[in-house]
Structures are given as C-alpha cells and as structure tokens.
N, CA, C and O atoms as CSV, one atom per row, in Angstrom:
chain,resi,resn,atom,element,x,y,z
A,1,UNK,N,N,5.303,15.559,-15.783
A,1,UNK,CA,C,4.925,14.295,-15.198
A,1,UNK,C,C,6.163,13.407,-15.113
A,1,UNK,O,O,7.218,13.672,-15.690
A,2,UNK,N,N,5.934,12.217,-14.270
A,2,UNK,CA,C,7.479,12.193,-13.846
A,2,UNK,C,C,7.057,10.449,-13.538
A,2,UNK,O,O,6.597,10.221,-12.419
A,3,UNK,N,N,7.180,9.497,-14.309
A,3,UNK,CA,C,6.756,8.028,-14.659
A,3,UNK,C,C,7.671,7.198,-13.893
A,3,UNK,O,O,8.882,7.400,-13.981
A,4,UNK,N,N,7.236,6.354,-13.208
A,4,UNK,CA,C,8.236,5.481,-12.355
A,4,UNK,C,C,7.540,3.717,-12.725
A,4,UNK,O,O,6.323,3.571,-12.836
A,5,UNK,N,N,8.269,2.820,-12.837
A,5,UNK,CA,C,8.448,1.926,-13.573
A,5,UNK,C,C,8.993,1.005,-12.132
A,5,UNK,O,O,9.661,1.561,-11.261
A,6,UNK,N,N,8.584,-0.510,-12.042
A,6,UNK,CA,C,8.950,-1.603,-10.864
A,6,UNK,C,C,10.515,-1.497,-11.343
A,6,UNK,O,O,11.276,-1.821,-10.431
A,7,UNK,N,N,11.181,-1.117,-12.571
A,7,UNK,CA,C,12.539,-1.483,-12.179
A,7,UNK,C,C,13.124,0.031,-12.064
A,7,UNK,O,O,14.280,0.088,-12.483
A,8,UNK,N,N,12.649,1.168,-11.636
A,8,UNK,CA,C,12.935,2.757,-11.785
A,8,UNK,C,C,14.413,2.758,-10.503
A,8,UNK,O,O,15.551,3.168,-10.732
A,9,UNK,N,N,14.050,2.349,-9.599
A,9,UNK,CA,C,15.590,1.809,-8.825
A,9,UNK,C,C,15.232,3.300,-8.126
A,9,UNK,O,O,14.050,3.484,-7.836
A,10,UNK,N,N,15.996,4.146,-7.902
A,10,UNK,CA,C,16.521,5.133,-6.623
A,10,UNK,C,C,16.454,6.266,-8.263
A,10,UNK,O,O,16.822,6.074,-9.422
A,11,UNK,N,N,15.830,7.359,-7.589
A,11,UNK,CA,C,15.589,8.423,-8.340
A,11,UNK,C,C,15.597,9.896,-7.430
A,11,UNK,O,O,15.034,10.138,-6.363
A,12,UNK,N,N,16.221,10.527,-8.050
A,12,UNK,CA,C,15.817,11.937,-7.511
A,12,UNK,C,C,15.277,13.038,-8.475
A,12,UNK,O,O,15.671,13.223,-9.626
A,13,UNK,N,N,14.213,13.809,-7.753
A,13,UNK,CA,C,13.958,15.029,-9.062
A,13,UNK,C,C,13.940,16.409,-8.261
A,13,UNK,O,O,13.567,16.734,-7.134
A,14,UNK,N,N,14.590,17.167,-9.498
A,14,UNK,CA,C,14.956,18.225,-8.566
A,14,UNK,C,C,14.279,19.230,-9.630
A,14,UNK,O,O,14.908,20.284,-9.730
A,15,UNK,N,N,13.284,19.147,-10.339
A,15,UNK,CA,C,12.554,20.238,-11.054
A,15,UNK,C,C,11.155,19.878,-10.531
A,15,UNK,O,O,10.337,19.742,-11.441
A,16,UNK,N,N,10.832,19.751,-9.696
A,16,UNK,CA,C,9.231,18.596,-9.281
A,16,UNK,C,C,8.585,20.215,-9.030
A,16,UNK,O,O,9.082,20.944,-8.172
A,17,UNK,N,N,7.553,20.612,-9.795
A,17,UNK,CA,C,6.562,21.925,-9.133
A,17,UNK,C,C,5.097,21.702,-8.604
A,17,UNK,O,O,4.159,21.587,-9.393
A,18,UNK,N,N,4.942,21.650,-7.318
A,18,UNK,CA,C,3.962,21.251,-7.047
A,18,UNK,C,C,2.667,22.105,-7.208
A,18,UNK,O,O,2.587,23.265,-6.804
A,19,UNK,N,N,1.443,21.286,-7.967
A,19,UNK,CA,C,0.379,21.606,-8.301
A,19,UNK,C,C,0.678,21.892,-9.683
A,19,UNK,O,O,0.143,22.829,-10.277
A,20,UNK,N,N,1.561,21.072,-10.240
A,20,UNK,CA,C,2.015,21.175,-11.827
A,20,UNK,C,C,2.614,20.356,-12.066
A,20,UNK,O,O,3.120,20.661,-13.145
A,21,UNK,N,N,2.987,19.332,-11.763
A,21,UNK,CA,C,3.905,18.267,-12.075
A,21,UNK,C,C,3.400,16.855,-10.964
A,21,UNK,O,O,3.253,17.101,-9.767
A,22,UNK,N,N,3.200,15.624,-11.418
A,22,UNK,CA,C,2.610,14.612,-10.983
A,22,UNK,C,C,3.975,13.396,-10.719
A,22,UNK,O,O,4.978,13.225,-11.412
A,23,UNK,N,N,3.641,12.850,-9.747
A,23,UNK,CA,C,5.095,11.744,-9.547
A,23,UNK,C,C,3.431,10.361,-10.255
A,23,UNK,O,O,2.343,10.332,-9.680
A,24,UNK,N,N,3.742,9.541,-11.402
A,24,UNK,CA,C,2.916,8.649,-12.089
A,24,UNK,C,C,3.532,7.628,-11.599
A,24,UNK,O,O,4.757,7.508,-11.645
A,25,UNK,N,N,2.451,6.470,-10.883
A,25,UNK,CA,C,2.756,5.402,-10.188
A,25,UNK,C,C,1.750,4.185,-11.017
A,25,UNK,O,O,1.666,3.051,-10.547
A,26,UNK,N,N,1.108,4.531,-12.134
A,26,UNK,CA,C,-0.194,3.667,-12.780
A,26,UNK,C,C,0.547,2.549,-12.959
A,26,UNK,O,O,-0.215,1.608,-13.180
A,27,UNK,N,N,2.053,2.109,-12.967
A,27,UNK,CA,C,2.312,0.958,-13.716
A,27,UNK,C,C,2.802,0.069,-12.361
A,27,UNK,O,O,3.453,-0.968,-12.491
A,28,UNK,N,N,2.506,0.472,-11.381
A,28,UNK,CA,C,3.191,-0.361,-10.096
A,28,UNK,C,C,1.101,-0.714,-9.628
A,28,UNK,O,O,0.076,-0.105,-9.935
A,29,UNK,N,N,1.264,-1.472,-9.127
A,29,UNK,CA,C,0.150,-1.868,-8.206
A,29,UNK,C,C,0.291,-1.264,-7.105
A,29,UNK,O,O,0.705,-2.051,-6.254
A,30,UNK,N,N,0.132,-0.161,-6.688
A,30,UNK,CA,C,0.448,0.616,-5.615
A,30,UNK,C,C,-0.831,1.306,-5.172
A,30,UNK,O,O,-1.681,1.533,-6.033
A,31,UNK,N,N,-1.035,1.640,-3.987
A,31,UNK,CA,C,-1.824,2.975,-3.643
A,31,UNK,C,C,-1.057,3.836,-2.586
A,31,UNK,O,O,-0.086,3.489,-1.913
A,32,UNK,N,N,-1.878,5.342,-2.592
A,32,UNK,CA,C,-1.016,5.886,-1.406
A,32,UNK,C,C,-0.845,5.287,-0.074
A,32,UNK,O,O,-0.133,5.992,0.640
A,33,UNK,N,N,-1.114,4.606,0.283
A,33,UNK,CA,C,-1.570,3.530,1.471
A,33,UNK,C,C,-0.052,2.875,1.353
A,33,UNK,O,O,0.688,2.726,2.325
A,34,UNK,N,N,0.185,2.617,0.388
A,34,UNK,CA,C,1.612,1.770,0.039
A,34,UNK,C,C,2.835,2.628,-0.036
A,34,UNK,O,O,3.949,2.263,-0.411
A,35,UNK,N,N,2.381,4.139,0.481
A,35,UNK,CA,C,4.099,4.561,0.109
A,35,UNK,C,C,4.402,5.206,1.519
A,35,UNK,O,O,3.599,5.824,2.218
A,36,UNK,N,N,6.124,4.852,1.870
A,36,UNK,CA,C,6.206,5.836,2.860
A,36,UNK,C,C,7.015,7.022,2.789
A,36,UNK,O,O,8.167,7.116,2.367
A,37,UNK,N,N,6.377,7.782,3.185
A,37,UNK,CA,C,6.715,9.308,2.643
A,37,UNK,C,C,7.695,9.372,4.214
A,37,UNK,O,O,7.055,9.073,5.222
A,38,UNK,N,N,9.352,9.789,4.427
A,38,UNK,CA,C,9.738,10.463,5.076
A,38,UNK,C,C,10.531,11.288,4.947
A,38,UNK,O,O,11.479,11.260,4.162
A,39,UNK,N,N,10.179,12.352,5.895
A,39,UNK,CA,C,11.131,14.027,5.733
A,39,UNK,C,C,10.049,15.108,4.785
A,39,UNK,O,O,10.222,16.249,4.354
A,40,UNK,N,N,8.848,14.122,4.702
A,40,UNK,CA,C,8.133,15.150,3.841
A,40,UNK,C,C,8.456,14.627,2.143
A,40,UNK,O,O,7.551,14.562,1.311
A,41,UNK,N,N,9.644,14.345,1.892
A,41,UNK,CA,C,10.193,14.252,0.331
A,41,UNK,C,C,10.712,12.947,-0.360
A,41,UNK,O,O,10.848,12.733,-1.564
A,42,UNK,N,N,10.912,12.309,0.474
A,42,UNK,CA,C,11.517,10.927,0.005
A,42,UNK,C,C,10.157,10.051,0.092
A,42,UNK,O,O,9.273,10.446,0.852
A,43,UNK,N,N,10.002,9.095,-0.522
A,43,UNK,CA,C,8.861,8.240,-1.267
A,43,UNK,C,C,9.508,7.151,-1.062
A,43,UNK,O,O,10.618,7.241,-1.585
A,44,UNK,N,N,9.310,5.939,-0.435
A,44,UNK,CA,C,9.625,4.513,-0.455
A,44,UNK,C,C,8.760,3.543,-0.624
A,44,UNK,O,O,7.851,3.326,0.178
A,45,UNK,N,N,8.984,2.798,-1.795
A,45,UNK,CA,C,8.256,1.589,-2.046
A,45,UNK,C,C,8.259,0.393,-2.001
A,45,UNK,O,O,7.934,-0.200,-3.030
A,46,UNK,N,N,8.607,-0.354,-0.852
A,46,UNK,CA,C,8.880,-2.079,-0.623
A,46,UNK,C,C,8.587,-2.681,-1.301
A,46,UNK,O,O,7.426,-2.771,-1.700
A,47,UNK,N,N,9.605,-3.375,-1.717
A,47,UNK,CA,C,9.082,-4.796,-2.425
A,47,UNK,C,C,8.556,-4.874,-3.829
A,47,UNK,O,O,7.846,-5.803,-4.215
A,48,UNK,N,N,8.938,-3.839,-4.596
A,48,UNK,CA,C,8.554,-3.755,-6.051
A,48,UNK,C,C,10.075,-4.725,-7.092
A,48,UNK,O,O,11.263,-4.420,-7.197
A,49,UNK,N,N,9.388,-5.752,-7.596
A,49,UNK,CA,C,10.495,-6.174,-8.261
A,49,UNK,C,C,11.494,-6.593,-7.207
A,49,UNK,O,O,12.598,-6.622,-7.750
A,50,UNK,N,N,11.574,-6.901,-6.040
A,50,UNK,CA,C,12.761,-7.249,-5.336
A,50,UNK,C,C,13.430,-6.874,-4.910
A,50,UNK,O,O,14.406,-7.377,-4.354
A,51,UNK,N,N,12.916,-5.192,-5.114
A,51,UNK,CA,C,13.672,-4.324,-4.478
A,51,UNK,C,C,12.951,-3.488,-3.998
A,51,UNK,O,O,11.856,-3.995,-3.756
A,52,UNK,N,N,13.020,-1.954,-3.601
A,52,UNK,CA,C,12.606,-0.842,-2.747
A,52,UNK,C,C,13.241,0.019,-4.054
A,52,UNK,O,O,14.354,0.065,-4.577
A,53,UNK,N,N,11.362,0.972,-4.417
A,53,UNK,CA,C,11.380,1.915,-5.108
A,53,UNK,C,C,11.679,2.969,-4.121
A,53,UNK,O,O,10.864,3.236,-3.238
A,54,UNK,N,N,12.978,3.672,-4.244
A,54,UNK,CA,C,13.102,5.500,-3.482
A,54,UNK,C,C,12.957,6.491,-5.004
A,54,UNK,O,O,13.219,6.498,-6.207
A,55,UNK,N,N,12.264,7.359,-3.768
A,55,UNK,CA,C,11.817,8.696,-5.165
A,55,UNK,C,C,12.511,9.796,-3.906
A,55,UNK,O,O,12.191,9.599,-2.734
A,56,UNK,N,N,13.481,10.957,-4.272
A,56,UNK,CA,C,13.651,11.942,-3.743
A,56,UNK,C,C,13.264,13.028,-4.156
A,56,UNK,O,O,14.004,13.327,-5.093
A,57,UNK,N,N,12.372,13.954,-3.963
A,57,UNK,CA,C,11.947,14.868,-4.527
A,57,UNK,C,C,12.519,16.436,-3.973
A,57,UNK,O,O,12.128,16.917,-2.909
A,58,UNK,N,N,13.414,17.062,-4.801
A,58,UNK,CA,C,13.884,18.245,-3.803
A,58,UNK,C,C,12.940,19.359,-4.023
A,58,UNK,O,O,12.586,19.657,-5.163
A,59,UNK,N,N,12.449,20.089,-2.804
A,59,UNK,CA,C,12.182,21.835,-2.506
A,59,UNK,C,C,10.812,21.484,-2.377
A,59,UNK,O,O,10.040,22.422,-2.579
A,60,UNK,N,N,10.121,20.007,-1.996
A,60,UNK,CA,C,8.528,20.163,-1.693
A,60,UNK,C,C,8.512,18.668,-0.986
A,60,UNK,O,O,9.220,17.665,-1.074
A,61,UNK,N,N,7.028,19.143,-0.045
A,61,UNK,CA,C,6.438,18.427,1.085
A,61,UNK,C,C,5.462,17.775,0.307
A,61,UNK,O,O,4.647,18.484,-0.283
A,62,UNK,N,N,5.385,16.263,0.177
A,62,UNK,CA,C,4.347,15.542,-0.982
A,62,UNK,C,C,3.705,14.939,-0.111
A,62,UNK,O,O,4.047,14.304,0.886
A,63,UNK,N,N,2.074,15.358,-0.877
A,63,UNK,CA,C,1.196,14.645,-0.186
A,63,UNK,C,C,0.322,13.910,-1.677
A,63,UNK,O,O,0.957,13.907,-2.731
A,64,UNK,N,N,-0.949,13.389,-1.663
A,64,UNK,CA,C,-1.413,12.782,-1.998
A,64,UNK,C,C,-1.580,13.082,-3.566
A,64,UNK,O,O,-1.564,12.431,-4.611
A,65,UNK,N,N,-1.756,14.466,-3.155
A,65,UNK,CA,C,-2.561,14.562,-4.816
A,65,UNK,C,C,-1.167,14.879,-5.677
A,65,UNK,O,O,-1.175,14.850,-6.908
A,66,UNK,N,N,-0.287,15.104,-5.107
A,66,UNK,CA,C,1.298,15.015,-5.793
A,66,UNK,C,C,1.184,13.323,-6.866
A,66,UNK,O,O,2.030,13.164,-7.747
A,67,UNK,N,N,0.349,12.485,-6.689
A,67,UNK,CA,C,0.796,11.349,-7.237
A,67,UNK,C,C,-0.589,11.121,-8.291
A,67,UNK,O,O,-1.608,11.811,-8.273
A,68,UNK,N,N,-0.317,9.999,-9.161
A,68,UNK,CA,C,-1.031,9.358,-9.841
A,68,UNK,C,C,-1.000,7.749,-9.782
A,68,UNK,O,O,-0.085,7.035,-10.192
A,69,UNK,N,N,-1.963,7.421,-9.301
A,69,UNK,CA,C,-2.387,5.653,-9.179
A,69,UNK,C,C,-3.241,4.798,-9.839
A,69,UNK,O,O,-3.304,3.613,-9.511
C-alpha cells in the first residue's frame, strides 16, 4: 500500500503490482472524479495544499480500483 499525504509533493513508484498493491488517498478529500490520470500512469491532483499532488506509477495502466478513498 502506498499512502499519499496533502504535502506528498511529486512521487514515483516503481514496485506498484496491480491487483496487490493500493495507491491510499483516505487523507486528502479526494474522489476518483478528482484525479487526472494521463498516459494511463501519472495521477494529478490540483490544488492540494497549494500545490499539485503527481503520483508516477511505472509498468501499469491505473484505473479505479488501483486507489483507496
């Protein structure tokens, strides 16, 4: 599981196995509605803390159930 935090800043994960490993968003006020996924792997989050949460995830296409909200 892989915990992201309003001040987590620019992250990349490069062990992410999908359907075994969760990107955890419970501590942001977020829903999937709120993220933009482009290239399939990169995760962007406006406006958290004043800044833009990026998540890079290498070797997988993330969709919904990849996350926790």
């Amino acid at each position: 599981m892989f915990i992201f935090t309003a001040t987590s800043g620019k992250d990349r994960i490069v062990d992410f196995e999908q359907g075994i490993d969760v990107i955890n968003l419970r501590k942001l006020d977020v829903d999937f509605s709120d993220l933009v996924i482009s290239d399939g792997n990169v995760v962007t989050i406006e406006g958290i803390d004043s800044s833009d949460l990026t998540i890079t995830v290498s070797g997988a296409t993330l969709t919904e159930s990849d996350f926790l909200f």
